[in-house]
N, C-alpha and C positions, 0 to 999 in steps of 0.2 A: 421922207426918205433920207437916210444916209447921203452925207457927200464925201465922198474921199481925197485925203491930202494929193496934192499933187508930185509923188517921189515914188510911187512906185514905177517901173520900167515896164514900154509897151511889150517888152517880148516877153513877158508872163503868161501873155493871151495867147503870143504866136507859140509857144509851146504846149501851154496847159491846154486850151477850149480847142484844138483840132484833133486830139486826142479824147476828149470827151464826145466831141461831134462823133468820132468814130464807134463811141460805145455807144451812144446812142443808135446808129445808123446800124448794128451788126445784126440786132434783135430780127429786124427785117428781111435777113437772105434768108432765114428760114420758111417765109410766110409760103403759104399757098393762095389760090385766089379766095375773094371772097366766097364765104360759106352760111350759113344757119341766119345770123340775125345781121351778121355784115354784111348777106347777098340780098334783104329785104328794101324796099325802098324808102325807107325809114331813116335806116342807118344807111346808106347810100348818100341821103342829103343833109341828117339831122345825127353825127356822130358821138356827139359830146352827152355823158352824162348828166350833165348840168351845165346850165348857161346861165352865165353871170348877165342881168338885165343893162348896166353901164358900159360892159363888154360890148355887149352886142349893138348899143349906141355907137361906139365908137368903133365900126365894123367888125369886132369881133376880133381884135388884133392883139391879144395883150403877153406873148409868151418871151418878149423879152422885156417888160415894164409892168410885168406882174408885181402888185404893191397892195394887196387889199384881201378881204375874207373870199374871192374867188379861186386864188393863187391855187390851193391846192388843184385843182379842177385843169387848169391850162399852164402853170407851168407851179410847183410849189418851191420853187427855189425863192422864189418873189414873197414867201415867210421872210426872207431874210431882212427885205426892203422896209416892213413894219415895226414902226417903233409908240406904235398906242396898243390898247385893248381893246378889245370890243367885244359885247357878249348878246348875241340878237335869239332871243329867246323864241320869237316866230319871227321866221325870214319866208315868207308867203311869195312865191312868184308863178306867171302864166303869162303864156303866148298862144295866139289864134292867129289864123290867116286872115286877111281881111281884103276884099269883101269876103264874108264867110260865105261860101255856096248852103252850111247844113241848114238854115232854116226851110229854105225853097224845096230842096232835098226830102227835109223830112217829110214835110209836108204831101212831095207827090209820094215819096215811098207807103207813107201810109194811108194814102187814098187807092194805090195798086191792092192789087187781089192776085192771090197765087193761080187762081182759075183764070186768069188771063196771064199768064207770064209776059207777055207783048206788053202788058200797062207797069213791069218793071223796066223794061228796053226804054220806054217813054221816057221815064221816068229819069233817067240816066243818062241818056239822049240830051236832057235838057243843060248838062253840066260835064259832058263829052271832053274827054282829055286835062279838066281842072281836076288841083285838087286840094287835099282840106288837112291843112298841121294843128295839133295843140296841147299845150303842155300844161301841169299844173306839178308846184312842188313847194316843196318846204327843204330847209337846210337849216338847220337852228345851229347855230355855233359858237364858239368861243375861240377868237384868234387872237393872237400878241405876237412878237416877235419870235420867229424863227418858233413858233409853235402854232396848229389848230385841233381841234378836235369841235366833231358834229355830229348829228346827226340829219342823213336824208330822206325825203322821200320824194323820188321824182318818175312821172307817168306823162307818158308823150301817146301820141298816134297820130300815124299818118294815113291817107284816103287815097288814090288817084282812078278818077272816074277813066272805065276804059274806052279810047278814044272812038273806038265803035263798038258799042255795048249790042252785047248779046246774050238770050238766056239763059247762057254758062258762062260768060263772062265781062261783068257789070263793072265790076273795078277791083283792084286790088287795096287791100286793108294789113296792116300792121299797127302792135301797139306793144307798149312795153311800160312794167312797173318794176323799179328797182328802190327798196328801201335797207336801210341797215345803216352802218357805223364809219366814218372817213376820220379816220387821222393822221397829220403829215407833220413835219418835222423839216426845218434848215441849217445848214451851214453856212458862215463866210469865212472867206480865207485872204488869206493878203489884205489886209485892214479893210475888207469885206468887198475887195475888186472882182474876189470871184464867189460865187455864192453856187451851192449844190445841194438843191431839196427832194423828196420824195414823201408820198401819200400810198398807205395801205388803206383800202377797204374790202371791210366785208356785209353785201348784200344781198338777200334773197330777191331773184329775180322771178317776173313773171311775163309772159313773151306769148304774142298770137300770130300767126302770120295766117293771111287768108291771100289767096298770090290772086284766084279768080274766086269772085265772088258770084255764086249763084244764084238767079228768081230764086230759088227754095231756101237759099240760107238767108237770102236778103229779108223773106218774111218773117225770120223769125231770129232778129240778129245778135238780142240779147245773147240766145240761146245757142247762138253760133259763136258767139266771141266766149261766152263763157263754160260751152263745153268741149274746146281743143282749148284749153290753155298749157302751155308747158308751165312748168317750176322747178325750179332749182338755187343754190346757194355757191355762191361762188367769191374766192378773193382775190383782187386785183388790186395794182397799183399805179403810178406815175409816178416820175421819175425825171428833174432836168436841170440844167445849169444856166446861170446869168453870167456875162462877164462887163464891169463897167471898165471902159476907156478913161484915161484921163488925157480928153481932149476937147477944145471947143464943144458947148452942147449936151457934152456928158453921155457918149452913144453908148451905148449897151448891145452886146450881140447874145440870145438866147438860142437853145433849143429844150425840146422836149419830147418825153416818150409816153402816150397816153391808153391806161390798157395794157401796160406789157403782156409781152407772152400771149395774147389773144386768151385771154383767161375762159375757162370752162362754167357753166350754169349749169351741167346737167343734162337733163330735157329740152330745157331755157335754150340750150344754144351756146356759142360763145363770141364775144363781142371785138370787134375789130381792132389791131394794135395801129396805131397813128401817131406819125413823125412830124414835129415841126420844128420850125426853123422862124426866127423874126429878129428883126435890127430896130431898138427904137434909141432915141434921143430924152432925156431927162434934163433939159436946161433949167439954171438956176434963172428967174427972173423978178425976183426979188418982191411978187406979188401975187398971193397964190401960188398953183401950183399945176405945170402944162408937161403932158407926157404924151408923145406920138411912137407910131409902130407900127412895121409891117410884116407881115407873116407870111410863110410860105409853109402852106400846110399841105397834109398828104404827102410828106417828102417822098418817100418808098410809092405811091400813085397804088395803094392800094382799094382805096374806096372807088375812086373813078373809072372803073372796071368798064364801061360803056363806053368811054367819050373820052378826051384829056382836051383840058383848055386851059392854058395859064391865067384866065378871070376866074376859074373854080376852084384854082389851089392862092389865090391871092387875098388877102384882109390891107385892110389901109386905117389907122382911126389915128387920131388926136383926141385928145383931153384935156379940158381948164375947171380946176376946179376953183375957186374965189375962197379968199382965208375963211369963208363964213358961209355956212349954211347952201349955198347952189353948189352945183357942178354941170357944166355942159360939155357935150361928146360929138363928134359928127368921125364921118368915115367910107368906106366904100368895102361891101363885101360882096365877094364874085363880080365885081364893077357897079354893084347899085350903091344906092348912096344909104348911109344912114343916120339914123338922128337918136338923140338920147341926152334928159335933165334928166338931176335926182334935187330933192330936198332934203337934208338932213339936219331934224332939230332935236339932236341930242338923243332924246328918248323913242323916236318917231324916222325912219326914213321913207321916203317916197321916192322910187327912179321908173322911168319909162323909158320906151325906147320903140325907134320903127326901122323895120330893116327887111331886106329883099332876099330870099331865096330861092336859088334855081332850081326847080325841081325835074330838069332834061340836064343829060351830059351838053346841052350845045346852048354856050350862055344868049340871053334873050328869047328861048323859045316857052317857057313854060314856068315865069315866074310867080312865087306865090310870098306875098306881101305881107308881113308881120306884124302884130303890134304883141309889145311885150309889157306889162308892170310889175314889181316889185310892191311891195311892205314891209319893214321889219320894224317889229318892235326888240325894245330893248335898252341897253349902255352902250352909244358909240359915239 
């Protein structure tokens, strides 16, 4: 990461980034509440397009210490921060809950018979009020400074068994595939104290929502997931700025705008616009290299339409990476703790990570537990 001289003057900030906060923050009086796939409980808990696996190690926190091939995704001004290449030719990643309820799941669902609908109830009975996330994607990319360009593909879906299942209503189901083209672009200005990025993409969406699931759909679910599916094709961006201090530590105050415009799919739906806000610290410490950050996301509190608690719009992580090949991450997102290594040997990266999500508006009632891993091959 860049380090800047110390002459430039701190009221650059107090001029320039409260003005920016503000264009950031305007997109939002227009909003209405949530709708289509932003009222689903999917995008409720699970908003982001893609998730960075080292992010999510280090709670999820990274929109003012954005410095890596995730940037465009949570803040892409943080192109600016890059000064290598990298070109990850399969960047392979997936998250499950864990413990998983589906193997137990499937197992009764497909020992039930539709001639007893009561042996679906059973069946769902046994896993009452849990529920079940998981993602799989790919991002193959090519980042450098103050430029990326990828491709995505990324498919999540979420479960939550209803808390008293009944033959019309067993649980509610969403999933969503979004694939197609992301390219962002940055700027720095004032010998790069303030930096201001943005990422276009354009993806065909594909989008199911099943709000109550029925004994009749539940038998035949292939057939129920894949004959309501919407589609459509939609372009969207993100949009945000970094600003670095020059003061002990090296604080950085970010925001960003993810989604703008609540962009349209179509049939699909269209996907929620989300505001954040985060402060982190970038010290030099002359071994390696450690970057912390805290976010405050959902600024505009549009996702948490249910509930508002300041542990579900809060992210906390820290980051060490060692001059050589590790990197370790811990953090605290929605107040659980989380953890995350990567390996990277050149050609080969490996990151995990474990991390907590609330899946109720009321933090502690209804957490479901994540494990995430990463692959990329490639030059990095």
């Amino acid at each position: 990461m860049i380090r800047r001289p110390l002459r430039r003057r701190a009221f650059i900030a107090a001029r320039i980034l409260p003005g920016l906060l503000l264009l950031t923050l305007f997109p939002a009086l227009a909003l209405a509440g949530p709708s289509g796939i932003a009222g689903t409980a999917l995008f409720q808990n699970f908003p982001l397009l893609y998730q960075g696996v080292l992010v999510e190690g280090m709670g999820g926190a990274f929109t003012a210490v954005a410095d890596d091939s995730n940037a465009p995704f949570y803040n892409p001004a943080g192109l600016d921060n890059i000064q290598t290449s990298t070109f990850q030719i399969l960047n392979i990643s997936a998250d499950v809950s864990y413990p998983s309820l589906y193997p137990n799941l499937a197992n009764d669902v497909q020992s039930a018979n539709i001639s007893n609908p009561a042996s679906y109830v059973n069946a769902f009975n046994n896993v009452a009020g849990q529920g079940l996330y998981a993602r799989v994607g790919n991002y193959s990319n090519f980042t450098t400074h103050d430029f990326a360009i990828g491709l995505l593909s990324n498919n999540q879906m979420m479960g939550v068994a209803n808390s008293s299942p009944t033959t019309n209503n067993l649980a509610s189901l969403a999933a969503l595939s979004d694939n197609g083209i992301v390219l962002s672009g940055a700027l720095g200005f004032f010998d790069h104290h303030l930096q201001i990025g943005g990422t276009v993409m354009g993806l065909y969406q594909m989008f199911e929502n099943v709000p109550s699931l029925t004994a009749s759909q539940a038998s035949n679910l292939n057939g129920t997931l894949w004959g309501d599916l919407s589609r459509g094709f939609g372009v969207l961006g993100n949009v945000g700025a970094i600003y670095h201090f020059d003061l002990p530590l090296n604080p950085t105050l970010g925001a960003a705008v993810l989604n703008v415009g609540t962009p349209s799919f179509g049939n699909a739906g269209v996907l929620p616009q989300i505001i954040n806000a985060g402060v982190g610290i970038d010290p030099d410490i002359g071994f390696g290299k450690l970057i912390a950050d805290i976010d405050y996301v959902d600024v505009s509190n549009y996702l948490y339409y249910t509930g508002d608690s300041l542990w579900l719009h809060t992210r906390f992580g820290i980051q060490y990476q060692f001059p050589a090949i590790l990197t370790l991450s811990a953090g605290l997102y929605e107040g659980y703790p989380t953890f995350g290594v990567g390996v990277d040997l050149w050609a080969l990266e490996v990151n995990a990570s474990y991390y907590t999500e609330e899946a109720s508006p009321i933090p502690g009632l209804n957490p479901d537990h994540i494990i995430s891993l990463q692959v990329a091959f490639g030059w990095m």
